[in-house]
N, CA, C and O atoms as a GROMACS GRO file, in nm:
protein
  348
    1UNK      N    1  -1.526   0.312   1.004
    1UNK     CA    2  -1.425   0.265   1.098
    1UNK      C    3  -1.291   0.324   1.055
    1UNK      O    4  -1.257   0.285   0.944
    2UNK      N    5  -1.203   0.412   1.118
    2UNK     CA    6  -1.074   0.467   1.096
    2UNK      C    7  -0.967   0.415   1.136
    2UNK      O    8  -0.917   0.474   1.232
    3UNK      N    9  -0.889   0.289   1.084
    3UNK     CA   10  -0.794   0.231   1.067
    3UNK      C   11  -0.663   0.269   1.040
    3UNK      O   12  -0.650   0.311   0.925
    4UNK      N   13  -0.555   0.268   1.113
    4UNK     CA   14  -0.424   0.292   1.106
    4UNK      C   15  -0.332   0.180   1.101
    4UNK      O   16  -0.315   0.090   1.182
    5UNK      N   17  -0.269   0.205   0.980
    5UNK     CA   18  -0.230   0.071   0.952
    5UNK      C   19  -0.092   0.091   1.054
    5UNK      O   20  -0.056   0.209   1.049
    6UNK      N   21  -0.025   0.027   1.125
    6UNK     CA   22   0.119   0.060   1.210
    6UNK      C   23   0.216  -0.037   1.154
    6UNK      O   24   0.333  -0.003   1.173
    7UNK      N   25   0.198  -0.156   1.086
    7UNK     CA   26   0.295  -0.258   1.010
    7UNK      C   27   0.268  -0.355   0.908
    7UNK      O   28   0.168  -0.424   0.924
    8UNK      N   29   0.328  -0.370   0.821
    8UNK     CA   30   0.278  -0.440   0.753
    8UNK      C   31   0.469  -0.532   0.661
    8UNK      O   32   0.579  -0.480   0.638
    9UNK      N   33   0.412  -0.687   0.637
    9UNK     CA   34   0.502  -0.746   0.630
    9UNK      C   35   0.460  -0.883   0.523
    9UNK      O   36   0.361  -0.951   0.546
   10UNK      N   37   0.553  -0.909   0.402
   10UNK     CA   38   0.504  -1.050   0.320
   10UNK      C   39   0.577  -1.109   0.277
   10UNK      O   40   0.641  -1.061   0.183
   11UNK      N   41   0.605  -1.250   0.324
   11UNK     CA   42   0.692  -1.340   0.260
   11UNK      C   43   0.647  -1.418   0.126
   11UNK      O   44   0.527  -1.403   0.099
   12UNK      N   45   0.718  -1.495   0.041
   12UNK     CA   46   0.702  -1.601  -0.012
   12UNK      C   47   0.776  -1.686  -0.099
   12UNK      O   48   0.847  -1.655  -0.195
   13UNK      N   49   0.737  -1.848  -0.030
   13UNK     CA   50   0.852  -1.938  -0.066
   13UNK      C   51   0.745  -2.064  -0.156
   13UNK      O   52   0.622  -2.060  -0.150
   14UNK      N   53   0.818  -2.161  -0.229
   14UNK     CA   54   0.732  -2.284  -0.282
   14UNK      C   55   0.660  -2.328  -0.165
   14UNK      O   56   0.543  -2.342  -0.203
   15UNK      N   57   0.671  -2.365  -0.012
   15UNK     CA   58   0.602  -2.422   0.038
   15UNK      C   59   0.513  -2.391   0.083
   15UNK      O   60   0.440  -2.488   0.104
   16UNK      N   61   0.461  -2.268   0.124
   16UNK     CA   62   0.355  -2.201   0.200
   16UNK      C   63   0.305  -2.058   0.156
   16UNK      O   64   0.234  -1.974   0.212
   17UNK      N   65   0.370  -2.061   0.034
   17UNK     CA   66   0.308  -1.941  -0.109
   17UNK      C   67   0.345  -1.822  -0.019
   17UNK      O   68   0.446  -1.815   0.051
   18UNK      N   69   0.247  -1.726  -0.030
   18UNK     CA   70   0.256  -1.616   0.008
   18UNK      C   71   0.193  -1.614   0.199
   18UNK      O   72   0.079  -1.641   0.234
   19UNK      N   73   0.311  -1.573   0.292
   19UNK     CA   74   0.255  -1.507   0.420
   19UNK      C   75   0.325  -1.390   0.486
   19UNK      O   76   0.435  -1.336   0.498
   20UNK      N   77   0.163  -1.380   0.533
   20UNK     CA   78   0.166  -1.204   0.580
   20UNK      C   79   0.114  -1.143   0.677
   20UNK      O   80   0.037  -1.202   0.753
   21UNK      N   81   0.146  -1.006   0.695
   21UNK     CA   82   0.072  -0.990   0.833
   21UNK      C   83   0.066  -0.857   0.849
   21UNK      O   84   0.161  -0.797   0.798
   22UNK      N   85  -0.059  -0.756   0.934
   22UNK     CA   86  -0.061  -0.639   0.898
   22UNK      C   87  -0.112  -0.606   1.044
   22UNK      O   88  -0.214  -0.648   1.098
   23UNK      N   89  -0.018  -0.524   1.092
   23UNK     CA   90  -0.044  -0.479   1.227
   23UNK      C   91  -0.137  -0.322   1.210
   23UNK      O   92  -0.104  -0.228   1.137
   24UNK      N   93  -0.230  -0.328   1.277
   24UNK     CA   94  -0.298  -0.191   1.287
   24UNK      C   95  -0.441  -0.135   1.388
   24UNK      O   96  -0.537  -0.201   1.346
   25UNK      N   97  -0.466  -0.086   1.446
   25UNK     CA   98  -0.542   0.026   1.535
   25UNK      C   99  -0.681   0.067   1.481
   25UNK      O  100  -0.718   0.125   1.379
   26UNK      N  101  -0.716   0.038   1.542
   26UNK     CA  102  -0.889   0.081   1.516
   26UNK      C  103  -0.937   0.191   1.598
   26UNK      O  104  -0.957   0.172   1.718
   27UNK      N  105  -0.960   0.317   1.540
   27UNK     CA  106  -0.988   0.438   1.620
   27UNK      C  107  -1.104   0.399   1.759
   27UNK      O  108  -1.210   0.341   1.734
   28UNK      N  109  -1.067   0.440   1.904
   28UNK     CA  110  -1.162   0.380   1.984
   28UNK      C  111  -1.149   0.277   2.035
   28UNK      O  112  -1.174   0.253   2.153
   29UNK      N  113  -1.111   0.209   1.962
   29UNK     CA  114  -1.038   0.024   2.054
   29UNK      C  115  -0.910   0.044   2.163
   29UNK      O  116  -0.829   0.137   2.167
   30UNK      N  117  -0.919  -0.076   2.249
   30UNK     CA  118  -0.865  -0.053   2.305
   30UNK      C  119  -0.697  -0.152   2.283
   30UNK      O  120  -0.606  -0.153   2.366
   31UNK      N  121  -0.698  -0.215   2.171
   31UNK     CA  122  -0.608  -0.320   2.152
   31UNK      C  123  -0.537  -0.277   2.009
   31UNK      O  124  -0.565  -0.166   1.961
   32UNK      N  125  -0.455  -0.355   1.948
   32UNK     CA  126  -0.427  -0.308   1.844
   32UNK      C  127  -0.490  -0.449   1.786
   32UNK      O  128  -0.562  -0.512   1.863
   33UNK      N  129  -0.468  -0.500   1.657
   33UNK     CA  130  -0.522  -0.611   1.569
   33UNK      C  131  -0.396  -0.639   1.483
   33UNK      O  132  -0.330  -0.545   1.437
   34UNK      N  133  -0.367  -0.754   1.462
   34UNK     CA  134  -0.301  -0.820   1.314
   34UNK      C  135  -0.387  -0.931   1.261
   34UNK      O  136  -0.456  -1.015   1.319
   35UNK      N  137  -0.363  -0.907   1.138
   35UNK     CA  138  -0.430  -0.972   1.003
   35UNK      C  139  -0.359  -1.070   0.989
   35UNK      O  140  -0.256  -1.022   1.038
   36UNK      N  141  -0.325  -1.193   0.954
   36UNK     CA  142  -0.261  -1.300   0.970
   36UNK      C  143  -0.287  -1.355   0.790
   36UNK      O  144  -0.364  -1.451   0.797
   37UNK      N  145  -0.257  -1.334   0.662
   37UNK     CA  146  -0.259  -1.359   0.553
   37UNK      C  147  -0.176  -1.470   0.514
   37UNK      O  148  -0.057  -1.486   0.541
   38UNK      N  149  -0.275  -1.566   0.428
   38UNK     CA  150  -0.163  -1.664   0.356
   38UNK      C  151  -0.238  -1.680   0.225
   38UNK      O  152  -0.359  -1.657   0.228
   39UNK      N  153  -0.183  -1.715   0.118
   39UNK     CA  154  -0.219  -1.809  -0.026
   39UNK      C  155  -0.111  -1.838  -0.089
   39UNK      O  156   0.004  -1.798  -0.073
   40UNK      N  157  -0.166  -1.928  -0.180
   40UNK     CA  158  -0.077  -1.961  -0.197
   40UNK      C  159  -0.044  -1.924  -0.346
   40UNK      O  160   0.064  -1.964  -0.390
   41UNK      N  161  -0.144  -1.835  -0.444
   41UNK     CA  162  -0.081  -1.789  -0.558
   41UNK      C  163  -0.102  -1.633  -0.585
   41UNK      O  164  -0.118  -1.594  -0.701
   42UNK      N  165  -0.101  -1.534  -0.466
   42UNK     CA  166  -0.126  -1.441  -0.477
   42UNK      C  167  -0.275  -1.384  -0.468
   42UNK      O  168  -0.278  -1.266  -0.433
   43UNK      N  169  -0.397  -1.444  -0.492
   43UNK     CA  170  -0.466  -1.402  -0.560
   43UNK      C  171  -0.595  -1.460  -0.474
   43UNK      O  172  -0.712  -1.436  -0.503
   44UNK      N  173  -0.568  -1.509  -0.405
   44UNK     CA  174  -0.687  -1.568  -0.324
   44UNK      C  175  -0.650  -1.568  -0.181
   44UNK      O  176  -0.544  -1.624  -0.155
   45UNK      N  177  -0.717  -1.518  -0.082
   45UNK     CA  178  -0.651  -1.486   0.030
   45UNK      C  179  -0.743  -1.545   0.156
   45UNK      O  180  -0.866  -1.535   0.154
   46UNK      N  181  -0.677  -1.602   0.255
   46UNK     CA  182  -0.714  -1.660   0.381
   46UNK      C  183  -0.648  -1.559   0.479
   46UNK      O  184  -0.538  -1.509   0.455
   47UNK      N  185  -0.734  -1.527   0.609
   47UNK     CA  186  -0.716  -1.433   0.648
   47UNK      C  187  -0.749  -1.454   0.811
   47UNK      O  188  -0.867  -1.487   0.823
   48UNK      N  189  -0.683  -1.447   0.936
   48UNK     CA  190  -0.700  -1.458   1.038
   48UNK      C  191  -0.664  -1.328   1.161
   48UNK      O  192  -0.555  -1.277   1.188
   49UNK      N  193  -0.776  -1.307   1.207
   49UNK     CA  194  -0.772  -1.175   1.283
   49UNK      C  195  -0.745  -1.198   1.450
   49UNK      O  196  -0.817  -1.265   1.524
   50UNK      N  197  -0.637  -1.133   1.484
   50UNK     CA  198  -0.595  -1.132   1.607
   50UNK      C  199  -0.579  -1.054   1.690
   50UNK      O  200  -0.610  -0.949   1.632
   51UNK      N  201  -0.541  -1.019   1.828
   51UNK     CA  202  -0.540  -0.898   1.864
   51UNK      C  203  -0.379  -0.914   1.882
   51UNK      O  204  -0.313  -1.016   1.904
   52UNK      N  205  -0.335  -0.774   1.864
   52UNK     CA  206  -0.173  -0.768   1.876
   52UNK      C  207  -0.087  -0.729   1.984
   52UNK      O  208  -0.066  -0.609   2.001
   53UNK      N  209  -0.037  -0.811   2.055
   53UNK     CA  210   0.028  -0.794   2.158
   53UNK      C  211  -0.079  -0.822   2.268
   53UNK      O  212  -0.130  -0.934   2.273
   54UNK      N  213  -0.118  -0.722   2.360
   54UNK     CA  214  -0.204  -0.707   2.477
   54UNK      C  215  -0.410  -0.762   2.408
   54UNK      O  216  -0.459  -0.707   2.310
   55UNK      N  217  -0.473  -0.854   2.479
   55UNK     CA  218  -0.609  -0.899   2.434
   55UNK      C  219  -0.673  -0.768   2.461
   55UNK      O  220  -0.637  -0.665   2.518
   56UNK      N  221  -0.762  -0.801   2.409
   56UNK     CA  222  -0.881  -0.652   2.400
   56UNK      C  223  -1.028  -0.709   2.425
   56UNK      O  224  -1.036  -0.815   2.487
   57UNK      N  225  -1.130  -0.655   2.386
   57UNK     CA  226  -1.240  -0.672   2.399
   57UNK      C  227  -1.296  -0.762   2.274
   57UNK      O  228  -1.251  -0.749   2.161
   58UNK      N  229  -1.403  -0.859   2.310
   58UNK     CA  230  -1.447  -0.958   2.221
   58UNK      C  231  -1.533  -0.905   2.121
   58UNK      O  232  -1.550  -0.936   2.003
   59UNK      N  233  -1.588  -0.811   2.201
   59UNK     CA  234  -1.698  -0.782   2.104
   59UNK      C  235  -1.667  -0.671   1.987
   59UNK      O  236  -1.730  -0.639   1.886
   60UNK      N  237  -1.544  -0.627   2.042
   60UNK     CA  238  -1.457  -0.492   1.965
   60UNK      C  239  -1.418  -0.610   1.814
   60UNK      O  240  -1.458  -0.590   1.700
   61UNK      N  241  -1.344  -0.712   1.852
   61UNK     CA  242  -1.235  -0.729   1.777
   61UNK      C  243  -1.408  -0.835   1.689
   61UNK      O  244  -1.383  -0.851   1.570
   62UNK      N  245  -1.496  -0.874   1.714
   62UNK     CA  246  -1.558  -0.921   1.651
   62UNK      C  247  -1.632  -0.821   1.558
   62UNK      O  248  -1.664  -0.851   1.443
   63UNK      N  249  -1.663  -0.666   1.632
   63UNK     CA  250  -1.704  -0.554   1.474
   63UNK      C  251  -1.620  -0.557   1.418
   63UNK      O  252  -1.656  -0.533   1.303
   64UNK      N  253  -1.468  -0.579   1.421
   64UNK     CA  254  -1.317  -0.543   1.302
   64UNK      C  255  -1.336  -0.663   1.229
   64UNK      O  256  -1.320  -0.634   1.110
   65UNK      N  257  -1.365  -0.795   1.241
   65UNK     CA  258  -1.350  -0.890   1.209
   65UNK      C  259  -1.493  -0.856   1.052
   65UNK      O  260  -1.470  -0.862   0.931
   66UNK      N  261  -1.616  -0.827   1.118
   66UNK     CA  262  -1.739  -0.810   1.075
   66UNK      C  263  -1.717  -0.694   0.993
   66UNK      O  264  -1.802  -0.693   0.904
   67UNK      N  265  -1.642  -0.600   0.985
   67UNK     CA  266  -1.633  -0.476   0.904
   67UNK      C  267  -1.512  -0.513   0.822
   67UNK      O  268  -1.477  -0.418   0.751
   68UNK      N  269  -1.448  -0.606   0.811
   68UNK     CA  270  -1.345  -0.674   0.709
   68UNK      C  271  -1.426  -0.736   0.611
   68UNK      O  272  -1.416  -0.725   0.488
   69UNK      N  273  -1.511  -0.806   0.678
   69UNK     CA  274  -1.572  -0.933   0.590
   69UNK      C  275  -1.657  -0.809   0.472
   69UNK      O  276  -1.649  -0.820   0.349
   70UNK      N  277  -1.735  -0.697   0.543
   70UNK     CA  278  -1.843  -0.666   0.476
   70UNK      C  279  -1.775  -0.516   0.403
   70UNK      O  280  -1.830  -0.457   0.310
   71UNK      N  281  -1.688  -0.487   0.447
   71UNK     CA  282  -1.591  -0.377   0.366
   71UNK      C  283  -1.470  -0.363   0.290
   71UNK      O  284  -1.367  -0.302   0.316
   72UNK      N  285  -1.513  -0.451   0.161
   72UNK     CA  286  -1.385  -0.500   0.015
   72UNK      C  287  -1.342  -0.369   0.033
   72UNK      O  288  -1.255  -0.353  -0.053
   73UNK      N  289  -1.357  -0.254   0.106
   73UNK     CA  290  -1.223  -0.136   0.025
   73UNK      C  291  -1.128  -0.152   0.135
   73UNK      O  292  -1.008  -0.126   0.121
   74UNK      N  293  -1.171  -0.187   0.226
   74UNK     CA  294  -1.105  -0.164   0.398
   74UNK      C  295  -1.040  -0.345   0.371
   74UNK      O  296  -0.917  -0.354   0.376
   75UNK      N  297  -1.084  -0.420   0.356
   75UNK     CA  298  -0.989  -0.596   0.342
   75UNK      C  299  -0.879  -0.540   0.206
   75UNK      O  300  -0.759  -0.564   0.207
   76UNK      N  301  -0.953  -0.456   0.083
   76UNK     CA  302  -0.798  -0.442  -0.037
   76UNK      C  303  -0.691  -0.374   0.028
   76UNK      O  304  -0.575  -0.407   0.001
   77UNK      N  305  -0.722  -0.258   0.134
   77UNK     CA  306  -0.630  -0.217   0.180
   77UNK      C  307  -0.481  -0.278   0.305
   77UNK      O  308  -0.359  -0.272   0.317
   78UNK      N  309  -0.641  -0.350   0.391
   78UNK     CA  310  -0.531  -0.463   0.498
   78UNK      C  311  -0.408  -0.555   0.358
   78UNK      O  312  -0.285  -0.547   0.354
   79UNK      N  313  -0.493  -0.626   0.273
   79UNK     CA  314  -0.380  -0.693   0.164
   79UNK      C  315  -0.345  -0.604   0.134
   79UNK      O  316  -0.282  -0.554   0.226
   80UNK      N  317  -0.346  -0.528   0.028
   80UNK     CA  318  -0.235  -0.472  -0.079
   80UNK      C  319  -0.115  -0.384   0.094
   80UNK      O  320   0.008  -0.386   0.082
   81UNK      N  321  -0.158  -0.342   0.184
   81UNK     CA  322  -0.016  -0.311   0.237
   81UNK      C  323   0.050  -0.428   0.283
   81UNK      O  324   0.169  -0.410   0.310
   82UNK      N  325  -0.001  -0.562   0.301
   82UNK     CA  326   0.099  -0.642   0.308
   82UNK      C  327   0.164  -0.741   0.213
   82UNK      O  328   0.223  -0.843   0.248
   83UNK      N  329   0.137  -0.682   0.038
   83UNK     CA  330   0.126  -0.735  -0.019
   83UNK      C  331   0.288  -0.620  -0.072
   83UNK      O  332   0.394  -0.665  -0.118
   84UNK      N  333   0.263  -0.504  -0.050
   84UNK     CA  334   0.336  -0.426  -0.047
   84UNK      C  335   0.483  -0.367  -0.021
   84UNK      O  336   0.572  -0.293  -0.063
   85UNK      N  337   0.426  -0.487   0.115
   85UNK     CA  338   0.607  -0.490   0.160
   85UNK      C  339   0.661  -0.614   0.110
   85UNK      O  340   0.777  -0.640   0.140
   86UNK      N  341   0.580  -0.715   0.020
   86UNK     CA  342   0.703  -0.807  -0.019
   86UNK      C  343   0.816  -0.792  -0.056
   86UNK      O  344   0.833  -0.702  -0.138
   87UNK      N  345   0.919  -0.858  -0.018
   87UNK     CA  346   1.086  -0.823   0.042
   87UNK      C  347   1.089  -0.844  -0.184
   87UNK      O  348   1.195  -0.832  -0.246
   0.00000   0.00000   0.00000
């Protein structure tokens, strides 16, 4: 799957640890996707997949969802770039 990452963004305060979010394109789709990241000590990550801006196809955004879960090099990359831009 050929992924373009287009944004990526990470806050963090005492109340809601670390949040983040990583806008990016899936070669072939017709939508773009953001990653919706929170934890709260860095190191353990909750993760919610959306489509960005305009909805797309269900079954599209459910292989991105399914190729996150089952591809640790492709999920280190969605984190570490939004881990990246912490201000």
């Amino acid at each position: 799957m050929n992924v373009t990452i287009r944004e990526a963004s990470m806050t963090k305060d005492e109340v809601n640890g670390y949040v983040g979010k990583v806008v990016f394109e899936v070669e072939g789709h017709d939508a773009a996707y953001e990653m919706a990241l929170q934890s709260d000590k860095g190191r353990e990550w909750s993760y919610s997949l959306l489509f960005a801006g305009k909805s797309g196809s269900e079954a599209q955004i459910d292989a991105v969802d399914a190729e996150i879960e089952s591809n640790d090099e492709l999920y280190e990359r969605l984190v570490d770039a939004a881990v990246d831009a912490l201000d």
